[in-house]
PyMOL Python script that loads the backbone (N, CA, C, O; Angstrom):
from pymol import cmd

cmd.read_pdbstr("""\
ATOM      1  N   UNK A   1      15.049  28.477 -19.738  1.00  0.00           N
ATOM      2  CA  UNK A   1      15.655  28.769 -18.453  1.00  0.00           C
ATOM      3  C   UNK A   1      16.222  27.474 -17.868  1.00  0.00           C
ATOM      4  O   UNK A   1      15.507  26.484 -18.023  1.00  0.00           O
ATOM      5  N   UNK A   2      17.113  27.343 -17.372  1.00  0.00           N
ATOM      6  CA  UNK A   2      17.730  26.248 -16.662  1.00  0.00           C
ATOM      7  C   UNK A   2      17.719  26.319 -15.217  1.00  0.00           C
ATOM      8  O   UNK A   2      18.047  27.414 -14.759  1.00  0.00           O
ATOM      9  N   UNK A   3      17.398  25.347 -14.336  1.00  0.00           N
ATOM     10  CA  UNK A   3      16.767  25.706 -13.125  1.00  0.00           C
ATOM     11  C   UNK A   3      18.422  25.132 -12.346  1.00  0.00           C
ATOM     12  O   UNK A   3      19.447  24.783 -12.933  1.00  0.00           O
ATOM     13  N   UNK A   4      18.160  25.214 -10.925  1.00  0.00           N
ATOM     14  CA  UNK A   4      19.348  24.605 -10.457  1.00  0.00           C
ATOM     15  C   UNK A   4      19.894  23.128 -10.382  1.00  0.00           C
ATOM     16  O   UNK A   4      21.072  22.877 -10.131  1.00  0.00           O
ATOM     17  N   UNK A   5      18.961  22.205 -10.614  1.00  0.00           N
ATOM     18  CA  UNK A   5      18.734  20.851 -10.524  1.00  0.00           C
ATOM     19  C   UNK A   5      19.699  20.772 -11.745  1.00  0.00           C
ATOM     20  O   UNK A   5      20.895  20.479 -11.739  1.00  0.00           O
ATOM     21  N   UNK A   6      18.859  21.117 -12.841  1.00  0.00           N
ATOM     22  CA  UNK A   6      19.822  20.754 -14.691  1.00  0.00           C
ATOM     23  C   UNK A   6      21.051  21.028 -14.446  1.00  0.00           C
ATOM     24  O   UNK A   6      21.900  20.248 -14.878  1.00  0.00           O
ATOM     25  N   UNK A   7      21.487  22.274 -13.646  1.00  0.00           N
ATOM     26  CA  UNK A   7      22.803  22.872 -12.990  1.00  0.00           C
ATOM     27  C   UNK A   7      23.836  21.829 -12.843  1.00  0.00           C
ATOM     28  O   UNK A   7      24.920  21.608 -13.383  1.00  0.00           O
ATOM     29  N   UNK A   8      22.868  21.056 -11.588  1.00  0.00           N
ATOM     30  CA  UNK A   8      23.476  20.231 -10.327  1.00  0.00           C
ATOM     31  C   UNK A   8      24.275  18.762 -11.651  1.00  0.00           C
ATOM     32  O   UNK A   8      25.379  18.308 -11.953  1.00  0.00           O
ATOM     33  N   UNK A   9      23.172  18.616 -11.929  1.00  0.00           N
ATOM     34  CA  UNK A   9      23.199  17.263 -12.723  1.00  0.00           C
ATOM     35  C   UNK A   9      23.557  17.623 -14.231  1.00  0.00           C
ATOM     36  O   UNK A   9      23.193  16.731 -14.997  1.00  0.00           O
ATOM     37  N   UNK A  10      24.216  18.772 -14.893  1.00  0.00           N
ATOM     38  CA  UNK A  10      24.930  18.578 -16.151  1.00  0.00           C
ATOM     39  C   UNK A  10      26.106  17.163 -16.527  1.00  0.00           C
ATOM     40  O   UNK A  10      26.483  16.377 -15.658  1.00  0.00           O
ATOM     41  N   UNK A  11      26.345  17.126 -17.342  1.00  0.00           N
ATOM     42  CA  UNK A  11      27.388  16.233 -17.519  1.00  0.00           C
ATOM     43  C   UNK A  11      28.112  17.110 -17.474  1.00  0.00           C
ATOM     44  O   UNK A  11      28.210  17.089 -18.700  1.00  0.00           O
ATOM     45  N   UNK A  12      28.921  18.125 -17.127  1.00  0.00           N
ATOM     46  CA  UNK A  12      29.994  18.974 -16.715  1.00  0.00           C
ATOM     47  C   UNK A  12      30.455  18.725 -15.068  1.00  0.00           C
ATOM     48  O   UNK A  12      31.493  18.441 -14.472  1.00  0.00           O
ATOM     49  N   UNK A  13      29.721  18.872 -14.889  1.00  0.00           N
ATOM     50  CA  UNK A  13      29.000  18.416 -13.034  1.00  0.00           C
ATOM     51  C   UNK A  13      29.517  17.294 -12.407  1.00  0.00           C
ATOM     52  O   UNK A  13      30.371  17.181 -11.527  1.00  0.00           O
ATOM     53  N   UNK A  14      28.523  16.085 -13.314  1.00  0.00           N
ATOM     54  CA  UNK A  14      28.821  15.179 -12.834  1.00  0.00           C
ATOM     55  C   UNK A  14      29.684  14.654 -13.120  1.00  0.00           C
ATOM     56  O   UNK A  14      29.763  13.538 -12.604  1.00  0.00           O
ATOM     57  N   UNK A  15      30.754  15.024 -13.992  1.00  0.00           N
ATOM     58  CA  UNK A  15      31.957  14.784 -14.398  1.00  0.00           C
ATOM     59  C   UNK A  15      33.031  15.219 -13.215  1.00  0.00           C
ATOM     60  O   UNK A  15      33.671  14.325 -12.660  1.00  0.00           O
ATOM     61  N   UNK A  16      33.151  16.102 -12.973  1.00  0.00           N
ATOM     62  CA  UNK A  16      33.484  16.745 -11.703  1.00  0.00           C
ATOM     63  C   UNK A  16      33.580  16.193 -10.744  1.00  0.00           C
ATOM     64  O   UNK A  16      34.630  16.017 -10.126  1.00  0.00           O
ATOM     65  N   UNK A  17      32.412  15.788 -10.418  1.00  0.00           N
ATOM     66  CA  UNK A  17      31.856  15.225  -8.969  1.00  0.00           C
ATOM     67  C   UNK A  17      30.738  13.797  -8.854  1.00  0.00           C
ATOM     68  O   UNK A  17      29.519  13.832  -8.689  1.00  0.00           O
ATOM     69  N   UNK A  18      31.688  12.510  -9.012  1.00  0.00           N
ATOM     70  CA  UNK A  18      31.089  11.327  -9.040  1.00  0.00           C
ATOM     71  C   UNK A  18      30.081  11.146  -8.067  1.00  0.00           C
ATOM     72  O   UNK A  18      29.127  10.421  -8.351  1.00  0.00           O
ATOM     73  N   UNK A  19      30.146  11.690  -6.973  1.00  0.00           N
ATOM     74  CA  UNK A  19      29.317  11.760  -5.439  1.00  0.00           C
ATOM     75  C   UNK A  19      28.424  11.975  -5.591  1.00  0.00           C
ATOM     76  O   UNK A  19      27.624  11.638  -4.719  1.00  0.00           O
ATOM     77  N   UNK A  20      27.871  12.761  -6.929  1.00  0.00           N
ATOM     78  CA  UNK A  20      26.378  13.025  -7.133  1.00  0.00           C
ATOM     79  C   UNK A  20      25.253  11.797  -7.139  1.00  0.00           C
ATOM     80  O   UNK A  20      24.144  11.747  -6.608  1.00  0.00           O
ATOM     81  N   UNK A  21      25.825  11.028  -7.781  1.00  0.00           N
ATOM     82  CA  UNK A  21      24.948   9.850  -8.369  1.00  0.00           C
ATOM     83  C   UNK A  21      25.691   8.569  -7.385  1.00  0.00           C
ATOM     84  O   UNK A  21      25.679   7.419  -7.824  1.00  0.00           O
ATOM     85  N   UNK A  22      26.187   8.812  -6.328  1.00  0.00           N
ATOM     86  CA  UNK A  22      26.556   7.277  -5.728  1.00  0.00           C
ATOM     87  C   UNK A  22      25.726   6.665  -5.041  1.00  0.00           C
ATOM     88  O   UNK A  22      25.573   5.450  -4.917  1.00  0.00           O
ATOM     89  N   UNK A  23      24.732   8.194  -4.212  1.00  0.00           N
ATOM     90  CA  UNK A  23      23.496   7.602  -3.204  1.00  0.00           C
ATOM     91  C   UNK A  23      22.252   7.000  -4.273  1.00  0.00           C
ATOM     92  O   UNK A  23      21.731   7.763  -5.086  1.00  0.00           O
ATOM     93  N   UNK A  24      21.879   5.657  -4.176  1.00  0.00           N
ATOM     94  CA  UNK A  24      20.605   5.196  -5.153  1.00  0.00           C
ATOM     95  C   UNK A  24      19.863   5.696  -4.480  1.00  0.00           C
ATOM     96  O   UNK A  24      20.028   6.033  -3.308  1.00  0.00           O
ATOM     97  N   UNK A  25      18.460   5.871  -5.480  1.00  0.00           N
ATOM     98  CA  UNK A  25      16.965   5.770  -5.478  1.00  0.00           C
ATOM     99  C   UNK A  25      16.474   5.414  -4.167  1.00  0.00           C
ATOM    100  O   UNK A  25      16.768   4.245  -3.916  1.00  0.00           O
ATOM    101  N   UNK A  26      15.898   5.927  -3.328  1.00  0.00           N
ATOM    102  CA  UNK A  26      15.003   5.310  -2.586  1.00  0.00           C
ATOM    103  C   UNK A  26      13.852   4.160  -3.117  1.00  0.00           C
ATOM    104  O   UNK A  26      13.072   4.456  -4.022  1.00  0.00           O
ATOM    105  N   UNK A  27      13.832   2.920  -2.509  1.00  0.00           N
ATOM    106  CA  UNK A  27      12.696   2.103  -2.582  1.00  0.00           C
ATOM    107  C   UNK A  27      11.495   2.935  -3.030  1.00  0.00           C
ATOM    108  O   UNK A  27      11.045   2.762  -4.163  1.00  0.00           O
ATOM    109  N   UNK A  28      10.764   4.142  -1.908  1.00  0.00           N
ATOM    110  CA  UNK A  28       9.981   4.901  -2.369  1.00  0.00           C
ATOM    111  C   UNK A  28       9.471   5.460  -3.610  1.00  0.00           C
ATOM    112  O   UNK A  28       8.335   5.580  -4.069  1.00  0.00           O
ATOM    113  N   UNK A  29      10.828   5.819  -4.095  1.00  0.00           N
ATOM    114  CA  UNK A  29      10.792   6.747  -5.428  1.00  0.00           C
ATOM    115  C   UNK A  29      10.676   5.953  -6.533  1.00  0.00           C
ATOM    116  O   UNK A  29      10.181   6.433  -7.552  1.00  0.00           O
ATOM    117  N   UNK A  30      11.171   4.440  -6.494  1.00  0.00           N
ATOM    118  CA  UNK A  30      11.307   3.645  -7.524  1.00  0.00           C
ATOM    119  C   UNK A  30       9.375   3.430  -7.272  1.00  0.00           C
ATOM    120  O   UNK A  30       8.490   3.628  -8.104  1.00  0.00           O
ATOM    121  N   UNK A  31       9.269   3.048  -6.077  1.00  0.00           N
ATOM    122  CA  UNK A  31       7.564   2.607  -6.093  1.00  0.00           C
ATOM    123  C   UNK A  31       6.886   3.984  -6.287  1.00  0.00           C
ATOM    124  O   UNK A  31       5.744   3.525  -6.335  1.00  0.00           O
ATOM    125  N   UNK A  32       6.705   5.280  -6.433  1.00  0.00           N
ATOM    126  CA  UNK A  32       6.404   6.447  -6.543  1.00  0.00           C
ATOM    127  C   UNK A  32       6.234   6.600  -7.899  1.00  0.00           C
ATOM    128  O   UNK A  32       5.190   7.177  -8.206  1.00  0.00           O
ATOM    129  N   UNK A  33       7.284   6.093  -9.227  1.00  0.00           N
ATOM    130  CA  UNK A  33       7.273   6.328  -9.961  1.00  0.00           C
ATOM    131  C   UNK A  33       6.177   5.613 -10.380  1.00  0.00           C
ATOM    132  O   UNK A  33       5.262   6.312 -10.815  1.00  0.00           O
ATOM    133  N   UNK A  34       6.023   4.575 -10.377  1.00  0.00           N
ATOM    134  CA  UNK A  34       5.702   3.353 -10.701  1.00  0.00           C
ATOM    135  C   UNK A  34       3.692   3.968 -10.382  1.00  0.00           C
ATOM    136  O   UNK A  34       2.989   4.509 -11.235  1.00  0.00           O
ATOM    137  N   UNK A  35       3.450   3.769  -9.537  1.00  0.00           N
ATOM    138  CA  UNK A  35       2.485   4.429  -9.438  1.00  0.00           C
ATOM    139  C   UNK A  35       1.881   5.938  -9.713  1.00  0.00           C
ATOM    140  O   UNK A  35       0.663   6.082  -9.616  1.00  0.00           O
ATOM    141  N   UNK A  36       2.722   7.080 -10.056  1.00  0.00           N
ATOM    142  CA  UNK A  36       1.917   8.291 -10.930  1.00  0.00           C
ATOM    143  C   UNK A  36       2.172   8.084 -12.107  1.00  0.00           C
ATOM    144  O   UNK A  36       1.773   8.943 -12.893  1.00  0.00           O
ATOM    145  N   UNK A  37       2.949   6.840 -12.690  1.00  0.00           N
ATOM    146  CA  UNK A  37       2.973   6.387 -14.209  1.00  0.00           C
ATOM    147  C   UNK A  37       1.385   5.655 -14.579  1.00  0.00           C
ATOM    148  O   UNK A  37       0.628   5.928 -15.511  1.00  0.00           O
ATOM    149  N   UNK A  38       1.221   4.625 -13.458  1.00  0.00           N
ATOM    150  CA  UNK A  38      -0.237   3.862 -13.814  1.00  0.00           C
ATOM    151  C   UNK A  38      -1.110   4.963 -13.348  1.00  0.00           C
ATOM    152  O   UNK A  38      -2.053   4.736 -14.107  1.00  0.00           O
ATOM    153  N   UNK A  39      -1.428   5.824 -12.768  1.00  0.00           N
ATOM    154  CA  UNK A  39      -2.606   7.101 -12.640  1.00  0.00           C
ATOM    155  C   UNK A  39      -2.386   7.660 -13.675  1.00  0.00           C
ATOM    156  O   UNK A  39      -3.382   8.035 -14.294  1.00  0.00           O
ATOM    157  N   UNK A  40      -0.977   7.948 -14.291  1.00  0.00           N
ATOM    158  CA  UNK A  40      -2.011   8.745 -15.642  1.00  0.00           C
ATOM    159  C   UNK A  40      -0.957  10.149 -14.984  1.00  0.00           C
ATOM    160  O   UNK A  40      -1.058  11.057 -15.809  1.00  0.00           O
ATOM    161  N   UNK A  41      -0.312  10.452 -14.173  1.00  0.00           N
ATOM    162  CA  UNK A  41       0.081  11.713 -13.638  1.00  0.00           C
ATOM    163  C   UNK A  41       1.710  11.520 -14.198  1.00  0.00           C
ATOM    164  O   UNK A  41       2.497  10.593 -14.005  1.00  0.00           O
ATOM    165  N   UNK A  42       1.882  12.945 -15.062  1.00  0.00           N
ATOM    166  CA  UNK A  42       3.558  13.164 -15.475  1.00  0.00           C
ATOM    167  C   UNK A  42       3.952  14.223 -15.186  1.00  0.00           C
ATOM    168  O   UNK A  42       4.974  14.510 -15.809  1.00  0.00           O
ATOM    169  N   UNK A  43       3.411  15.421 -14.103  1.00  0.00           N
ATOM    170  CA  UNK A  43       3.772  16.423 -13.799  1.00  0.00           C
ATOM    171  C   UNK A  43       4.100  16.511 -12.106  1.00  0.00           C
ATOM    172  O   UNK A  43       3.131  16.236 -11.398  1.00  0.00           O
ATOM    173  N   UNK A  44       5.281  16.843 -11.454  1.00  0.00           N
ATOM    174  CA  UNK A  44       5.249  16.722  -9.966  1.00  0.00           C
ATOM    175  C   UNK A  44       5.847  17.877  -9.128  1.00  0.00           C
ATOM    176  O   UNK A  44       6.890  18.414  -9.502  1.00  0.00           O
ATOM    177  N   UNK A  45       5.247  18.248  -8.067  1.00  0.00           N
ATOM    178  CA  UNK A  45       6.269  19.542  -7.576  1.00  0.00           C
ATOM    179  C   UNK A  45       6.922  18.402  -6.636  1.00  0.00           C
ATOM    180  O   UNK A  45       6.413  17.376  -6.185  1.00  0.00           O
ATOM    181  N   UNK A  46       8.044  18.859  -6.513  1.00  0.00           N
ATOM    182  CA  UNK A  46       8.961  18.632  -5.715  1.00  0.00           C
ATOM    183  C   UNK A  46       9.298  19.610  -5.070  1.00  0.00           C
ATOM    184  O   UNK A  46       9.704  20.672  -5.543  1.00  0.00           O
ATOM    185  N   UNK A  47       9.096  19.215  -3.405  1.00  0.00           N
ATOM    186  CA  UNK A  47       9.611  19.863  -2.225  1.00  0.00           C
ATOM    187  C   UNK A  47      10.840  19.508  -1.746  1.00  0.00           C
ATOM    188  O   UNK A  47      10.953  18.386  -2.239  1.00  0.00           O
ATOM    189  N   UNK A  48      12.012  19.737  -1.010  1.00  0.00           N
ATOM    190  CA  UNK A  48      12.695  19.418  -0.320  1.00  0.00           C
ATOM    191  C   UNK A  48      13.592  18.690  -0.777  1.00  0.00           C
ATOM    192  O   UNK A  48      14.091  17.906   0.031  1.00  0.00           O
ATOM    193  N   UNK A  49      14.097  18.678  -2.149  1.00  0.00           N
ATOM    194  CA  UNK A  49      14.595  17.100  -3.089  1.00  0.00           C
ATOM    195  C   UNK A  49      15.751  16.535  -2.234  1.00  0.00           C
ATOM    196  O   UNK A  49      15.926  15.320  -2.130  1.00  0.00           O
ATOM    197  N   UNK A  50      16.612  17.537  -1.567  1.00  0.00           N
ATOM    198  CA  UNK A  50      17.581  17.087  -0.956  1.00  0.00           C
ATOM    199  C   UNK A  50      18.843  16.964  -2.511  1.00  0.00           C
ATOM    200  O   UNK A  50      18.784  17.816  -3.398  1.00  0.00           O
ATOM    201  N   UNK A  51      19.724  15.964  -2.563  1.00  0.00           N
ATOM    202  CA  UNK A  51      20.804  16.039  -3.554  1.00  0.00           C
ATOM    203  C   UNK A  51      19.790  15.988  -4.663  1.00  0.00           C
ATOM    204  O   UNK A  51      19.991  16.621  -5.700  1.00  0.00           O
ATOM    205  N   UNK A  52      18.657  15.226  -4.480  1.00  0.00           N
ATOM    206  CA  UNK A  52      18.105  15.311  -6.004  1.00  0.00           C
ATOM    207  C   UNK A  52      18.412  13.407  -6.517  1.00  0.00           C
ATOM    208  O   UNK A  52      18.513  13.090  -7.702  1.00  0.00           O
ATOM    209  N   UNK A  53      18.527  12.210  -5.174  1.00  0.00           N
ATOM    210  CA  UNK A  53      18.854  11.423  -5.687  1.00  0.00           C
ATOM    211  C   UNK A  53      17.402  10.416  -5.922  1.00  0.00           C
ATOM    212  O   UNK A  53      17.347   9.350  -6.534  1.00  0.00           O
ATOM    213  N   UNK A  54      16.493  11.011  -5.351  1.00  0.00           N
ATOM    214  CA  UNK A  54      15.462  10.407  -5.401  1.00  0.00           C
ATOM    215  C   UNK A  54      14.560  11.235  -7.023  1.00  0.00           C
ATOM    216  O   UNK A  54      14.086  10.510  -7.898  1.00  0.00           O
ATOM    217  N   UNK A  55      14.501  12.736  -7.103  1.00  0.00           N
ATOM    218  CA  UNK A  55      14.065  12.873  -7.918  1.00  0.00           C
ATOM    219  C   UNK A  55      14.906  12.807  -9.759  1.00  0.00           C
ATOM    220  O   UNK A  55      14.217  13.118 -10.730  1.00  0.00           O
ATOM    221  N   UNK A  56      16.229  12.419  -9.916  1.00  0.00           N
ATOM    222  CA  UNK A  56      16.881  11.710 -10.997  1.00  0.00           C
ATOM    223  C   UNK A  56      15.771  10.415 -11.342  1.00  0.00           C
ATOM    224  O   UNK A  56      15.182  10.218 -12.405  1.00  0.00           O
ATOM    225  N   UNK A  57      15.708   9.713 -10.232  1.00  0.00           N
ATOM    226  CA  UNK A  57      14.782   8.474 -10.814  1.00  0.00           C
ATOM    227  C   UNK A  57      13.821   9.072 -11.443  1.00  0.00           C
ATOM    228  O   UNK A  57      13.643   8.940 -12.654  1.00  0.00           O
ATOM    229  N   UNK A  58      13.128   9.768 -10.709  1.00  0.00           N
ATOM    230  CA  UNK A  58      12.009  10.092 -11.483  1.00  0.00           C
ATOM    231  C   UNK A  58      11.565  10.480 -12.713  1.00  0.00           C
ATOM    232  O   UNK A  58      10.621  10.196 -13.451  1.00  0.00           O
ATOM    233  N   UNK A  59      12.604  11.280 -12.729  1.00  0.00           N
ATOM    234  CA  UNK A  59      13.000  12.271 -14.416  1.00  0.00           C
ATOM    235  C   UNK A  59      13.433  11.107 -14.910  1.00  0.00           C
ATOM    236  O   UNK A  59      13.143  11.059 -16.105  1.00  0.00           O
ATOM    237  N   UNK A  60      13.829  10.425 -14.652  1.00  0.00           N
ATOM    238  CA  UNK A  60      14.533   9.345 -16.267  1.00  0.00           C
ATOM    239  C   UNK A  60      13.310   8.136 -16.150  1.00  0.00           C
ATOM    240  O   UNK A  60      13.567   7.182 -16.885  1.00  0.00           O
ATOM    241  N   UNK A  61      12.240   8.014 -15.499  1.00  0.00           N
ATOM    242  CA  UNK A  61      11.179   7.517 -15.811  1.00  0.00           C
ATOM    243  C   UNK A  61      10.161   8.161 -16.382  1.00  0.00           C
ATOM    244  O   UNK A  61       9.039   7.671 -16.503  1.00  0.00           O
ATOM    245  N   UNK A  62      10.636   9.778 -16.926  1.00  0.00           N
ATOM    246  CA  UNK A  62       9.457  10.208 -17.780  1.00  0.00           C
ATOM    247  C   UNK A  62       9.134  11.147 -17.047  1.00  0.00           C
ATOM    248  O   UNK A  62       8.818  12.096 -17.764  1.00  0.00           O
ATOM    249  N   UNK A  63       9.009  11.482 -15.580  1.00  0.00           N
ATOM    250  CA  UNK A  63       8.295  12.679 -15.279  1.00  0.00           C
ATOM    251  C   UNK A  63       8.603  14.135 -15.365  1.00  0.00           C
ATOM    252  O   UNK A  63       9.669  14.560 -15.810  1.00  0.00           O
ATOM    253  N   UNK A  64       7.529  14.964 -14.876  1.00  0.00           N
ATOM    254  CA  UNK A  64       7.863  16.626 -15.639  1.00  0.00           C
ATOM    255  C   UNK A  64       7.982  16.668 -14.222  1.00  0.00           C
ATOM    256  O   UNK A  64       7.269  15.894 -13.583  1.00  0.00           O
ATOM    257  N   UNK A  65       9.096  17.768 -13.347  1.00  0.00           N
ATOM    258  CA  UNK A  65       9.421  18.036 -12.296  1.00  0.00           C
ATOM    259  C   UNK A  65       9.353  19.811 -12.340  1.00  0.00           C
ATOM    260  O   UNK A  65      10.051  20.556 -13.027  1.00  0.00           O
ATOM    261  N   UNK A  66       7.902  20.304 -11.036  1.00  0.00           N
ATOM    262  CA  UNK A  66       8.535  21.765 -10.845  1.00  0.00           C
ATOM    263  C   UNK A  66       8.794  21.757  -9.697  1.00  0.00           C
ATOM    264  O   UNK A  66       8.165  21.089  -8.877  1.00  0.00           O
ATOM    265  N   UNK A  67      10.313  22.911  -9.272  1.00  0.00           N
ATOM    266  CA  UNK A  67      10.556  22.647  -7.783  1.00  0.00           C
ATOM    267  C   UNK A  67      10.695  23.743  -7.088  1.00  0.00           C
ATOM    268  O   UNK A  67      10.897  23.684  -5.875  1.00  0.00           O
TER     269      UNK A  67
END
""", "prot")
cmd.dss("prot")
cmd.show_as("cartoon", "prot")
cmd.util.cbc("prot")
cmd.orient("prot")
């Protein structure tokens, strides 16, 4: 199943629409990752992602995202 996020962020997509990926990472999310990597945690719900520019970091540091 492909959820709306994989949608948002295909390379079809973001081909389309550079605007996706212009807003960076929050400070947060970069330190977020960083810490449920050293706990040992690779699974996360995500609430509220907004564009999804904070949770991209996350996913390309390894984590499993349900939203």
């Amino acid at each position: 199943m492909i959820s709306r996020w994989d949608e948002w962020f295909s390379e079809s997509n973001l081909a389309r629409d550079t605007r996706i990926l212009a807003a960076p990472p929050s400070k947060c999310a970069e330190t977020a990752a960083l810490e449920f990597l050293a706990r040992g945690k690779r699974v996360i719900l995500d609430l509220a992602c907004g564009i999804g520019r904070d949770t991209f970091l996350l996913n390309l540091s390894g984590l499993t995202f349900y939203f």
